[in-house]
Structures are given as C-alpha cells and as structure tokens.
C-alpha positions, 0 to 999 in steps of 0.5 A: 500500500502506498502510504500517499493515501493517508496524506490524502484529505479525510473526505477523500481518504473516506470517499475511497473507503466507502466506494471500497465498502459500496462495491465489495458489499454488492457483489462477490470478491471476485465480481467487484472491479477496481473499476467501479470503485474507482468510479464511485470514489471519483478519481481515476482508476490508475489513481486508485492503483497508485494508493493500492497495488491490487485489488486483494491489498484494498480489500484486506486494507478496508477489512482491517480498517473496519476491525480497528476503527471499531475498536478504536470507536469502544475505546473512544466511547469508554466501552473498555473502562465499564465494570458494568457490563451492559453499560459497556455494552449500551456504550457500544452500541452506540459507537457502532451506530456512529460507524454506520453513520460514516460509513453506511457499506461498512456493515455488509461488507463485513457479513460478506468478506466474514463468509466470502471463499475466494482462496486469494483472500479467504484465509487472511480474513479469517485469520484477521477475524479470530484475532480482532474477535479474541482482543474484543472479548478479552478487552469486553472482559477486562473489568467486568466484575461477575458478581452482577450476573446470575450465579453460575453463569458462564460469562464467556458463553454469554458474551458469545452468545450476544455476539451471534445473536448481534451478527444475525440480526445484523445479517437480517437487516442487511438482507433487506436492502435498507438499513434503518439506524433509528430501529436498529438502535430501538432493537438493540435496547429492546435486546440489552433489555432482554439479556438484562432481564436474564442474565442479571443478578436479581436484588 
C-alpha cells in the first residue's frame, strides 16, 4: 500500500473507503472491479492503483480498517473502562451506530468478506477475524466484575452468545436492502433489555 493515501484529505481518504465498502458489499470478491470503485470514489482508476497495488491489498486494507476503527470507536466511547457490563455494552452500541453513520457499506461488507471463499483472500480474513474477535472479548472482559450476573453463569458463553445473536440480526437487516439506524438502535435496547432481564443478578 502506498502510504500517499493517508496524506490524502479525510473526505477523500473516506470517499475511497466507502466506494471500497459500496462495491465489495454488492457483489462477490471476485465480481467487484477496481473499476467501479474507482468510479464511485471519483478519481481515476490508475489513481486508485497508485494508493493500492491490487485489488486483494484494498480489500484486506478496508477489512482491517473496519476491525480497528471499531475498536478504536469502544475505546473512544469508554466501552473498555465499564465494570458494568451492559453499560459497556449500551456504550457500544452506540459507537457502532456512529460507524454506520460514516460509513453506511461498512456493515455488509463485513457479513460478506466474514463468509466470502475466494482462496486469494479467504484465509487472511479469517485469520484477521479470530484475532480482532479474541482482543474484543478479552478487552469486553477486562473489568467486568461477575458478581452482577446470575450465579453460575458462564460469562464467556454469554458474551458469545450476544455476539451471534448481534451478527444475525445484523445479517437480517442487511438482507433487506435498507438499513434503518433509528430501529436498529430501538432493537438493540429492546435486546440489552432482554439479556438484562436474564442474565442479571436479581436484588
């Protein structure tokens, strides 16, 4: 990668992420042309070769992009400093919503390189998506104290759980073509509710 692209003005560097991010979440790896990124970014597209050698170095860039500014918006938003778990989780959530709100392609981008089986870049997302997850989780775990859940809980099991349960709802929304930012984050309290009402210790 050429490190021109981050002297690049923000909006511009964030126009080519989300031209990046329109295409790779509408087609397949293989089905997406530098091309049409670059159309959607609005510079050539040998000026998008300039920044990015190959469309697989711009692929994993935007992939890993996602990963930490996710978790640099957590830690922006205090979600790693909470003893309280869902605190950090409501937190969270809304840090997520900003991303979306920035960039509205990142979220199904994500779904599909997670599942995408192109060989020339399968392996390396994965290995990528088992690194972030466990930083994530072990950051998320850090200070929670397990007094506030119900006795015996396995808390890692649930903190999984929450994540699956997240991913798929994600994945539904997703699959409707119209991401709605207002009721995801309705949905979202209405299931930290939920998770609330069962995995908390009762006074």
């Amino acid at each position: 990668m050429n490190e021109r692209f981050f002297l690049l003005p923000v909006e511009k560097q964030q126009a080519i992420i989300n031209a990046g991010y329109q295409v790779f979440s509408q087609n397949s790896y293989k089905n997406s042309p530098m091309s049409e990124i670059a159309d959607a970014a609005g510079i050539s597209k040998s000026l998008l070769f300039h920044y990015f050698h190959n469309k697989k170095e711009l692929y994993l860039f935007l992939w890993d992009t996602c990963a930490e500014m996710t978790i640099d918006y957590l830690t922006e938003y205090g979600c790693y400093e909470q003893k309280d778990f869902f605190e950090s989780m409501e937190r969270g959530m809304k840090a997520k919503m900003e991303i979306i709100r920035l960039y509205p392609h990142m979220a199904n981008f994500t779904l599909r390189a997670f599942y995408e089986k192109d060989p020339e870049i399968c392996a390396a997302v994965q290995e990528s998506y088992h690194k972030y997850f466990d930083l994530k989780a072990d950051r998320a775990l850090l200070n929670m104290s397990p007094e506030q859940f119900v006795p015996g809980l396995d808390v890692s099991m649930m903190y999984r759980e929450m994540y699956w349960a997240s991913e798929g709802y994600l994945w539904e929304m997703v699959q409707r073509g119209d991401v709605d930012i207002d009721q995801m984050e309705k949905d979202f309290n209405k299931l930290i509710n939920f998770w609330k009402s069962i995995y908390l210790q009762r006074e």
